[in-house]
N, CA, C and O atoms as a printed pandas DataFrame, in Angstrom:
     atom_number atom_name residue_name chain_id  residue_number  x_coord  y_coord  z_coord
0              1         N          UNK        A               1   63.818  151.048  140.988
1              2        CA          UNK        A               1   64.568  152.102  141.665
2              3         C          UNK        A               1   63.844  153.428  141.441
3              4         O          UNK        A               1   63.901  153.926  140.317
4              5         N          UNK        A               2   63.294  153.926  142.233
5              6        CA          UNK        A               2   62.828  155.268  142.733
6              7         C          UNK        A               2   63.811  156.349  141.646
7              8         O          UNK        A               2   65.009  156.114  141.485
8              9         N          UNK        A               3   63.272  157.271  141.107
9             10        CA          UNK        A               3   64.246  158.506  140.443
10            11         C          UNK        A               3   64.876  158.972  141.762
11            12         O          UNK        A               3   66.069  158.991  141.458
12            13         N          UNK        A               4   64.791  159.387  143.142
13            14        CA          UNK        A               4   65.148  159.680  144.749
14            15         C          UNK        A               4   66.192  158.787  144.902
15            16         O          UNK        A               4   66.645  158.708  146.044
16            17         N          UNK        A               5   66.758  158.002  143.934
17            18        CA          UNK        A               5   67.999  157.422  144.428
18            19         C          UNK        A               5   68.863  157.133  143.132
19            20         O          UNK        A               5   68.942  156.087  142.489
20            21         N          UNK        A               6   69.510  158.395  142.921
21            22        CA          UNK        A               6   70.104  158.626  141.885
22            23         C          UNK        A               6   71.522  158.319  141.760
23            24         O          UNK        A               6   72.175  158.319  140.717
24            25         N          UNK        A               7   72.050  157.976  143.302
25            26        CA          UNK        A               7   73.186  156.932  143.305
26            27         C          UNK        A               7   73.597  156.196  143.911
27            28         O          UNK        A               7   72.845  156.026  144.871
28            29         N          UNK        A               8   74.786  155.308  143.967
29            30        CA          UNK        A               8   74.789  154.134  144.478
30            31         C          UNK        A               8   75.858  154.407  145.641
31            32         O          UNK        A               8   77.022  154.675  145.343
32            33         N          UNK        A               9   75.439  154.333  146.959
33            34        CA          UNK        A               9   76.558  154.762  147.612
34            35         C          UNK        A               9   77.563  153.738  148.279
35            36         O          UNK        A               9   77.301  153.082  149.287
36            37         N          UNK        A              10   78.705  153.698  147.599
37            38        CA          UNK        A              10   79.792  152.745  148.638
38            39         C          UNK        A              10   80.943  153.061  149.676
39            40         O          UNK        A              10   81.349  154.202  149.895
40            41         N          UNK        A              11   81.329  152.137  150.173
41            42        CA          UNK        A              11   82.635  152.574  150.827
42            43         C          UNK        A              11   83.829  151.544  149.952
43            44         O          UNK        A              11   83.508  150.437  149.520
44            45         N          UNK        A              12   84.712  151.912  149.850
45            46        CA          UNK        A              12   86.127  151.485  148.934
46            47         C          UNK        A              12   86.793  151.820  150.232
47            48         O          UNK        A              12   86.801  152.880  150.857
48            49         N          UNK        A              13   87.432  150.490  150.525
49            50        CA          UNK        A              13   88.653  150.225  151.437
50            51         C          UNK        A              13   89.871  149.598  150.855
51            52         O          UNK        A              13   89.799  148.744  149.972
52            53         N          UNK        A              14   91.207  150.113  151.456
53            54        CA          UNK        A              14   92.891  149.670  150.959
54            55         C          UNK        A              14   93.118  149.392  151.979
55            56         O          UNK        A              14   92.677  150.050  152.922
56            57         N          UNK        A              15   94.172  147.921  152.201
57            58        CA          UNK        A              15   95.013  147.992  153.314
58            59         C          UNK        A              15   95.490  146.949  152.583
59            60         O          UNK        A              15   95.037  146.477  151.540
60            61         N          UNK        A              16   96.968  146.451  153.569
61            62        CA          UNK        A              16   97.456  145.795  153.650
62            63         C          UNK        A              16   99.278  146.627  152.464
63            64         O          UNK        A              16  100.241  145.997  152.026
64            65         N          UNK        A              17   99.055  147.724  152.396
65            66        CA          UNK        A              17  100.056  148.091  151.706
66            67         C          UNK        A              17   99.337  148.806  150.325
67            68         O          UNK        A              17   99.918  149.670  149.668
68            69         N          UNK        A              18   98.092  148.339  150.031
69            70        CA          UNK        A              18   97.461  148.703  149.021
70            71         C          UNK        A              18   96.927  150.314  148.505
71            72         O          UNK        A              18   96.848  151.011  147.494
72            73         N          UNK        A              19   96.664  150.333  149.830
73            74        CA          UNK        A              19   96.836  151.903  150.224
74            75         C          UNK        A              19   97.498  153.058  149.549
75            76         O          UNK        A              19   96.994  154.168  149.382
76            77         N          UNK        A              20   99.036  152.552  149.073
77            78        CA          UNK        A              20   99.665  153.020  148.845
78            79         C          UNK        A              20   99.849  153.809  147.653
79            80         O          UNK        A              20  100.412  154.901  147.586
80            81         N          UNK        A              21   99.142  152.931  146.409
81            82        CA          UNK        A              21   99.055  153.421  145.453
82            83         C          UNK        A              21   97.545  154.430  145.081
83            84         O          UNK        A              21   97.213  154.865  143.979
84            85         N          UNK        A              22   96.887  154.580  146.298
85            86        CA          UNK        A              22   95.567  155.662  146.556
86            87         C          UNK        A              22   96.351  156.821  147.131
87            88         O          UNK        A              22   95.871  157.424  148.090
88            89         N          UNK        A              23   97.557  157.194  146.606
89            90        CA          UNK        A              23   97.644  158.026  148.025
90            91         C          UNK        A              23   96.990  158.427  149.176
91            92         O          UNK        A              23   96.244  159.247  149.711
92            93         N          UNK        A              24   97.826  157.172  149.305
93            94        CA          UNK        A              24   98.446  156.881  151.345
94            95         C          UNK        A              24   96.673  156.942  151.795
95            96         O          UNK        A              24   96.605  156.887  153.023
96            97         N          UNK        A              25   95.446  157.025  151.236
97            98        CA          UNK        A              25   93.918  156.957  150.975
98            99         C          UNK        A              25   93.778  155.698  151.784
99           100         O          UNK        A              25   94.484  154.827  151.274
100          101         N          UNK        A              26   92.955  155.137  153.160
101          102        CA          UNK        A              26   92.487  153.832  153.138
102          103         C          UNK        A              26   91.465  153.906  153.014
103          104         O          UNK        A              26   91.003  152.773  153.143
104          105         N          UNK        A              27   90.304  154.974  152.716
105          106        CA          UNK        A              27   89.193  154.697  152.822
106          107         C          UNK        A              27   88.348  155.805  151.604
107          108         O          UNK        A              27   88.566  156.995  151.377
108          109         N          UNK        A              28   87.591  155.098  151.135
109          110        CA          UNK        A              28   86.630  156.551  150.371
110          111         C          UNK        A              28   85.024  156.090  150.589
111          112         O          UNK        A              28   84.489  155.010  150.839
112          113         N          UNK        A              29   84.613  157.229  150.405
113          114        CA          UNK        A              29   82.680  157.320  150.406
114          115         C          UNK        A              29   82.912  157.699  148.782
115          116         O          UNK        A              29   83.604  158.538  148.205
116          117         N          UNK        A              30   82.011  156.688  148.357
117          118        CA          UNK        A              30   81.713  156.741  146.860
118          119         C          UNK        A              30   80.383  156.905  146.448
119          120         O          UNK        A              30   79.717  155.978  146.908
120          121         N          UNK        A              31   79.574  157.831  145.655
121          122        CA          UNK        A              31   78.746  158.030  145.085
122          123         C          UNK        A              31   78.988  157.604  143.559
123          124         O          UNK        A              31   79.893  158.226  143.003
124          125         N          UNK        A              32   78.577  157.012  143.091
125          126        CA          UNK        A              32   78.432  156.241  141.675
126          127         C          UNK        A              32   76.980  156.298  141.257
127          128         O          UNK        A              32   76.031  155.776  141.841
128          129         N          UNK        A              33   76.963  157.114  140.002
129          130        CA          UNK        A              33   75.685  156.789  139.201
130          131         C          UNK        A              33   75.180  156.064  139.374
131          132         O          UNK        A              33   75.709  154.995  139.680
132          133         N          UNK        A              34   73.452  156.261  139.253
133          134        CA          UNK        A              34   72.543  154.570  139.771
134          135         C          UNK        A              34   72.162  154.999  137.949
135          136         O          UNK        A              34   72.553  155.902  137.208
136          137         N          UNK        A              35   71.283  153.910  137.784
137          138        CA          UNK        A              35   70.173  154.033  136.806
138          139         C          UNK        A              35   71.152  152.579  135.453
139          140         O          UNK        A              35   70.689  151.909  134.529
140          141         N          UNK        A              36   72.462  152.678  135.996
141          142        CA          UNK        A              36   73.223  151.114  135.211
142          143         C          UNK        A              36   73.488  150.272  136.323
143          144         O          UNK        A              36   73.412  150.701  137.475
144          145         N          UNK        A              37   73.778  149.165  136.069
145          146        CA          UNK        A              37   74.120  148.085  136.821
146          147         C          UNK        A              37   75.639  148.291  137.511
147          148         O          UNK        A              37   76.462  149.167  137.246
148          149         N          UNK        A              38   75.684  147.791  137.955
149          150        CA          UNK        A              38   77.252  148.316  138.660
150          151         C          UNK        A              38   77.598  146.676  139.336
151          152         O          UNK        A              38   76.947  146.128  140.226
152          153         N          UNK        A              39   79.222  145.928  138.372
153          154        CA          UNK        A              39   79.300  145.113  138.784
154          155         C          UNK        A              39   80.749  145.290  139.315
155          156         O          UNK        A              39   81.430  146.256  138.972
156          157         N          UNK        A              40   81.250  144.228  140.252
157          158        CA          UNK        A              40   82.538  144.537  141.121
158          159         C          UNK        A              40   83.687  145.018  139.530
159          160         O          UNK        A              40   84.435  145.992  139.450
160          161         N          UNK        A              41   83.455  144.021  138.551
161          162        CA          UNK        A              41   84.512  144.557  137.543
162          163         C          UNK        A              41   84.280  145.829  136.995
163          164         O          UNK        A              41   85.338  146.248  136.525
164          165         N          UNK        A              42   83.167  146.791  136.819
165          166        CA          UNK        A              42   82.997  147.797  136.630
166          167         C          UNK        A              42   83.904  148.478  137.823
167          168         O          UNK        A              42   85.010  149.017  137.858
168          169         N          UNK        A              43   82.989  148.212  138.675
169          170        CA          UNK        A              43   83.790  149.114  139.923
170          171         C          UNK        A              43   85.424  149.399  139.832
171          172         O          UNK        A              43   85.920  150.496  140.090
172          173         N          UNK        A              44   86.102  148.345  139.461
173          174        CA          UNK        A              44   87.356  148.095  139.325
174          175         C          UNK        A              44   87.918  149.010  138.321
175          176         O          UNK        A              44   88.989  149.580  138.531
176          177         N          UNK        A              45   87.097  149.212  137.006
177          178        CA          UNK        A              45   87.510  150.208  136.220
178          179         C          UNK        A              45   87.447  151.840  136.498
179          180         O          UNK        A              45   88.260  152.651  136.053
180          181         N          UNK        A              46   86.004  152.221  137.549
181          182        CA          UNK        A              46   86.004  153.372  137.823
182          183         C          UNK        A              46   87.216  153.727  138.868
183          184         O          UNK        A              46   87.701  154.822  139.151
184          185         N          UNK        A              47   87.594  152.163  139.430
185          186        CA          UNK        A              47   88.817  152.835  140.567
186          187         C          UNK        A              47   90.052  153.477  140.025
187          188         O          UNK        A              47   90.776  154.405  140.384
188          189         N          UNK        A              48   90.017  152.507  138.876
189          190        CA          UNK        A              48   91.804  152.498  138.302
190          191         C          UNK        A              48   91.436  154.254  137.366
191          192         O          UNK        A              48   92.376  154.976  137.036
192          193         N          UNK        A              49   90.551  154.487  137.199
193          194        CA          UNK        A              49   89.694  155.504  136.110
194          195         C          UNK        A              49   90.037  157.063  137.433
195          196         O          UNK        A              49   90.766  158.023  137.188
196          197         N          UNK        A              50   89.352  156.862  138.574
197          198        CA          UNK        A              50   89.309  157.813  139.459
198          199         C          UNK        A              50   90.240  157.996  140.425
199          200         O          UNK        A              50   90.528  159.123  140.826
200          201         N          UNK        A              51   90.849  156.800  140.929
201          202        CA          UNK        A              51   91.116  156.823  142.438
202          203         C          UNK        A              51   92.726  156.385  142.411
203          204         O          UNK        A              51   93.617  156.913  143.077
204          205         N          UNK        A              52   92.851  155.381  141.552
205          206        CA          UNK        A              52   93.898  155.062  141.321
206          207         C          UNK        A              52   95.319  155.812  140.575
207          208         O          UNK        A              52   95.559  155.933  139.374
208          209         N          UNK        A              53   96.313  156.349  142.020
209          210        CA          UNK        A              53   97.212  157.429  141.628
210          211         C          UNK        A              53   98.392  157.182  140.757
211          212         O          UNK        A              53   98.999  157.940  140.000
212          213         N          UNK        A              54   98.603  155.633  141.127
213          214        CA          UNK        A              54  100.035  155.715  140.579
214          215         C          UNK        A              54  100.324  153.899  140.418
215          216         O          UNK        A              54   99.839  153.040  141.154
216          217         N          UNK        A              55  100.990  153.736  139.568
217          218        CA          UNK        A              55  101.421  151.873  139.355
218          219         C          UNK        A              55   99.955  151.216  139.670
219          220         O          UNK        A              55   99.414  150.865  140.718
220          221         N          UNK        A              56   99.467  151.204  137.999
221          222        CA          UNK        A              56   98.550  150.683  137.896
222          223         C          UNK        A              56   98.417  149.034  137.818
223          224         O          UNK        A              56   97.523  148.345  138.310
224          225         N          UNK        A              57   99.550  148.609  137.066
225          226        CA          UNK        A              57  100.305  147.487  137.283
226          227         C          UNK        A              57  100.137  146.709  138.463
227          228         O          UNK        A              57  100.038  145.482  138.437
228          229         N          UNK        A              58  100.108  147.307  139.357
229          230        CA          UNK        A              58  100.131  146.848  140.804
230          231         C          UNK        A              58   99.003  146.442  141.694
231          232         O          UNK        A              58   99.068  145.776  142.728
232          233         N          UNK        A              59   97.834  147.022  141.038
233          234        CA          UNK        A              59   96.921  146.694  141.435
234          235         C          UNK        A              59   95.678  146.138  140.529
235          236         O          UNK        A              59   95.179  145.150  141.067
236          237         N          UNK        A              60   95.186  146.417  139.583
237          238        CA          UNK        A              60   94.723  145.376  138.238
238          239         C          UNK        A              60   95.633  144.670  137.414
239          240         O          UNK        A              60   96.758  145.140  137.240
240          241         N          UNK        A              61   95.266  143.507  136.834
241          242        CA          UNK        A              61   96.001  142.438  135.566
242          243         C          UNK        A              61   94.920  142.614  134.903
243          244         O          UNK        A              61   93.818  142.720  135.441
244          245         N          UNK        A              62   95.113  142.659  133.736
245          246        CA          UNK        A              62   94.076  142.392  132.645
246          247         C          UNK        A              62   92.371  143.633  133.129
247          248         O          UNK        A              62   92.337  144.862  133.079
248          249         N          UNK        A              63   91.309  142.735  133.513
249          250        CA          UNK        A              63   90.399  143.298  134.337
250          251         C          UNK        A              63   89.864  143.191  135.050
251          252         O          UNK        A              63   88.654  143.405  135.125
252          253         N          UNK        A              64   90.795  142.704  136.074
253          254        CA          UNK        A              64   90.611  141.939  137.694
254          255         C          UNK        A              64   91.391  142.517  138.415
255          256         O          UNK        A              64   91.890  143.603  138.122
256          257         N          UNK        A              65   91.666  141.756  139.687
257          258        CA          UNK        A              65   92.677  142.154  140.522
258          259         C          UNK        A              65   94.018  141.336  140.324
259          260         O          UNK        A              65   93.948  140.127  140.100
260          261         N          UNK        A              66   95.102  141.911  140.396
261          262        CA          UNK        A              66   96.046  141.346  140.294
262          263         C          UNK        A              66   96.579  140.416  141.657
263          264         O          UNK        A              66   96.734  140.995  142.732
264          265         N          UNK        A              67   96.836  139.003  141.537
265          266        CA          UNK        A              67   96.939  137.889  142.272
266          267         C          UNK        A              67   97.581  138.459  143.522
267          268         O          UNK        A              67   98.674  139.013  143.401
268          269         N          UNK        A              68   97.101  138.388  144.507
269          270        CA          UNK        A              68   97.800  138.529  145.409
270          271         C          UNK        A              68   97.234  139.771  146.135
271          272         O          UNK        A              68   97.793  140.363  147.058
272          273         N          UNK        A              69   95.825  140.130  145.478
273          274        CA          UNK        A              69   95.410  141.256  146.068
274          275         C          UNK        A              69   93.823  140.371  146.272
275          276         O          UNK        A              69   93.192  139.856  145.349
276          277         N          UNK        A              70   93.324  140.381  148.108
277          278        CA          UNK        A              70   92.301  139.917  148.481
278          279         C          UNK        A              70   91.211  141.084  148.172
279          280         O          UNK        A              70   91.432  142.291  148.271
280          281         N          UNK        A              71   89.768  140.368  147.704
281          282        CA          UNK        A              71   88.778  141.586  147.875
282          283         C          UNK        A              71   87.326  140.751  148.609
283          284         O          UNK        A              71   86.851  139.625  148.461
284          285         N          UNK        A              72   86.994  141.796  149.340
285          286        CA          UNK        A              72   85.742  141.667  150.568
286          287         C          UNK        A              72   84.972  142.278  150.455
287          288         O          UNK        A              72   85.218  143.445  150.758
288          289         N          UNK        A              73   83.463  141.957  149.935
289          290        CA          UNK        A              73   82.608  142.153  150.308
290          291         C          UNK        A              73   81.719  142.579  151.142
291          292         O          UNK        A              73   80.791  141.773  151.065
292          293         N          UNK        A              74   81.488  143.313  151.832
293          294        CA          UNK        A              74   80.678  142.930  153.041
294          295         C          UNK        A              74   81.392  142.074  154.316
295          296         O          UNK        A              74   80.794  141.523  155.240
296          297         N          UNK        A              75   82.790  142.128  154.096
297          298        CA          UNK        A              75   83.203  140.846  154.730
298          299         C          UNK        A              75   83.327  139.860  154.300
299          300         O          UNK        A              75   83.949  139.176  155.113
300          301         N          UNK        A              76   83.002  139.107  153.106
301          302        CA          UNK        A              76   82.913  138.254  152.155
302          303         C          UNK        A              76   83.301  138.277  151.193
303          304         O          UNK        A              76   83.113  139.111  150.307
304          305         N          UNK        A              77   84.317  136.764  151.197
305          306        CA          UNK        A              77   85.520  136.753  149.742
306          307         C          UNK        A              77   84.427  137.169  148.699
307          308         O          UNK        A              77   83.209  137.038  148.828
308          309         N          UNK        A              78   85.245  137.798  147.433
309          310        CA          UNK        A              78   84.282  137.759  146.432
310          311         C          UNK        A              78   83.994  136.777  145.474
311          312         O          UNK        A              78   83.236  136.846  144.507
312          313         N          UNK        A              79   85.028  135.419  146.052
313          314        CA          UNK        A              79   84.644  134.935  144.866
314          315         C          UNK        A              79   84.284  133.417  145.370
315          316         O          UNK        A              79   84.741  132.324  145.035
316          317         N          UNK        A              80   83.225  133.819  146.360
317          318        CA          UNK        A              80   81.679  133.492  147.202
318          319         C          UNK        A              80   80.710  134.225  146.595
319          320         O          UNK        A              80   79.514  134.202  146.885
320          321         N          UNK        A              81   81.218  134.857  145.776
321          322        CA          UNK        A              81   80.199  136.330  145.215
322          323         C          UNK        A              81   79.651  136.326  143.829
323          324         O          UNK        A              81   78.526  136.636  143.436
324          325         N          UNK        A              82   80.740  135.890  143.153
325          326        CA          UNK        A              82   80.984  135.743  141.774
326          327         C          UNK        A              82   81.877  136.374  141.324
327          328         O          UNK        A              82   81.938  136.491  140.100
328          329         N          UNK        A              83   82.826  136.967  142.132
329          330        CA          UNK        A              83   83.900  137.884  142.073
330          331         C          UNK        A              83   83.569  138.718  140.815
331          332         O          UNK        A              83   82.415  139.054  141.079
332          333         N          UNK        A              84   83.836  139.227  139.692
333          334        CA          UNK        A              84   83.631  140.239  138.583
334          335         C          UNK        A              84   82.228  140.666  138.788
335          336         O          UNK        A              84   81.948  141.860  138.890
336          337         N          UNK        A              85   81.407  139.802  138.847
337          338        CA          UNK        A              85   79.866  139.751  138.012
338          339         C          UNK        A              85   79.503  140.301  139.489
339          340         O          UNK        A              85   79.171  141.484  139.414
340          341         N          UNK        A              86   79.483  140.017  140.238
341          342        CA          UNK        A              86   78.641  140.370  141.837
342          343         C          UNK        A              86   78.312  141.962  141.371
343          344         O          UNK        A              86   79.067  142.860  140.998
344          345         N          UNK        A              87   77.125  141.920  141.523
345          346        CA          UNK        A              87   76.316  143.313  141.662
346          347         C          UNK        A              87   76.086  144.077  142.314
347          348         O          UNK        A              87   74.974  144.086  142.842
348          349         N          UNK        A              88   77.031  145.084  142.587
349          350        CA          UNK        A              88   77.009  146.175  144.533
350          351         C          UNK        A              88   75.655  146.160  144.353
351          352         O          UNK        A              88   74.924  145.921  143.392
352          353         N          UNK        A              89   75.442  146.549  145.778
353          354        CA          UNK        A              89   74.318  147.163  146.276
354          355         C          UNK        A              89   74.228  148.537  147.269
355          356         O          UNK        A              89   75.053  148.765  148.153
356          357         N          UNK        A              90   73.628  148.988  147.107
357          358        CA          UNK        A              90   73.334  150.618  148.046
358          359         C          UNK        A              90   74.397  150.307  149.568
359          360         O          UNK        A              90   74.186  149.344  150.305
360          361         N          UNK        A              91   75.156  150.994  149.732
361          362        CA          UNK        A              91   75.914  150.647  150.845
362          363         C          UNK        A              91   76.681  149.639  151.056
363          364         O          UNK        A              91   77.000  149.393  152.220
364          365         N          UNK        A              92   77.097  148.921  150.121
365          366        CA          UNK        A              92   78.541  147.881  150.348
366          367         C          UNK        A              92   79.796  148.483  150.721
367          368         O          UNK        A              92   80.171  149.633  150.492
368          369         N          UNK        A              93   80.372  147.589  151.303
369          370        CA          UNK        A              93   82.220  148.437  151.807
370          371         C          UNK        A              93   82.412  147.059  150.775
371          372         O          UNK        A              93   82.029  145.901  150.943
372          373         N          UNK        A              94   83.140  147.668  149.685
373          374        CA          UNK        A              94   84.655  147.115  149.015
374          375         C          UNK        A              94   86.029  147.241  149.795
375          376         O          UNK        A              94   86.521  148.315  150.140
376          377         N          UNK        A              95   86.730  145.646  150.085
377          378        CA          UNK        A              95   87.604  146.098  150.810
378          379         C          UNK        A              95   88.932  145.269  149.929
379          380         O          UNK        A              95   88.904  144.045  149.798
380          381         N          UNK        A              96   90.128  146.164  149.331
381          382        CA          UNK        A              96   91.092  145.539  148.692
382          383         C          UNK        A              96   92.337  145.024  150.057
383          384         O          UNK        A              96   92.581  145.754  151.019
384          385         N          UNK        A              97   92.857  143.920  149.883
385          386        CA          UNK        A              97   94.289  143.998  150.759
386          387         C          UNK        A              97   94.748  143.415  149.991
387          388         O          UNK        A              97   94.131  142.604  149.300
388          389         N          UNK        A              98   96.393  143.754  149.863
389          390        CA          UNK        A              98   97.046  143.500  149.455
390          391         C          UNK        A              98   98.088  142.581  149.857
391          392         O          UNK        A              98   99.099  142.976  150.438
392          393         N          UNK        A              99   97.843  141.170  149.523
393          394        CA          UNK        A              99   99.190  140.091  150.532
394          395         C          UNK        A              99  100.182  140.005  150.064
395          396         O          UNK        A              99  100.799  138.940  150.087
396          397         N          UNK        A             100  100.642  141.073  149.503
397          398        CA          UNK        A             100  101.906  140.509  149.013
398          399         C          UNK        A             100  102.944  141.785  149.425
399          400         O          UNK        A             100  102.825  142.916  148.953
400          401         N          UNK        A             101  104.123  141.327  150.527
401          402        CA          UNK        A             101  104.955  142.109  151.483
402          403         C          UNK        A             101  106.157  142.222  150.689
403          404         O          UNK        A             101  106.224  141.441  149.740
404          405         N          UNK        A             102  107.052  142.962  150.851
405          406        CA          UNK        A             102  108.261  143.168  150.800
406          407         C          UNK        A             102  108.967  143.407  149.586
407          408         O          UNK        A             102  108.283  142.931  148.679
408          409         N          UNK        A             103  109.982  143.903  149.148
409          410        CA          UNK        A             103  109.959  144.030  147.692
410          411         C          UNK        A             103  111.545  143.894  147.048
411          412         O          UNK        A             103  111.727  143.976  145.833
């Protein structure tokens, strides 16, 4: 990696209700430090760390996603990926939905 690419740029997507706890947020442009590895479970911590407003509960268990919340790759389940371990790359869309309705 070139010092000229000093970070890692993503897109972070919510839907499906998930949204909700980003305030009412479906979408962000993320710049993340380059120069460490950056794996989807990292990512997961900078969300709940940055982005994540309110009922954390609701959207991580432990240091994953909590059941019932889909995540996409590129379009691709992540865990086609290696789900935790998968290693972004320069321009991935992370996309969370949330299947679980009604309350």
């Amino acid at each position: 990696m070139s010092s000229s690419e000093a970070t890692l740029s993503l897109t972070i997507e919510f839907g499906g209700g998930a949204e909700l706890l980003f305030d009412k947020t479906k979408k962000y442009e993320v710049e993340l430090p380059a120069g460490e590895e950056w794996t989807l479970k990292r990512l997961l911590i900078w969300i709940k760390d940055n982005l994540l407003k309110e009922r954390p509960e609701l959207f991580l268990q432990g240091d994953t996603v909590r059941p019932g919340i889909l995540v996409l790759v590129n379009d691709a389940d992540w865990e086609l990926l290696g789900q935790g371990e998968y290693k972004l790359q320069r321009n991935d869309t992370v996309l969370f939905i949330s299947t679980l309705h009604g309350g």
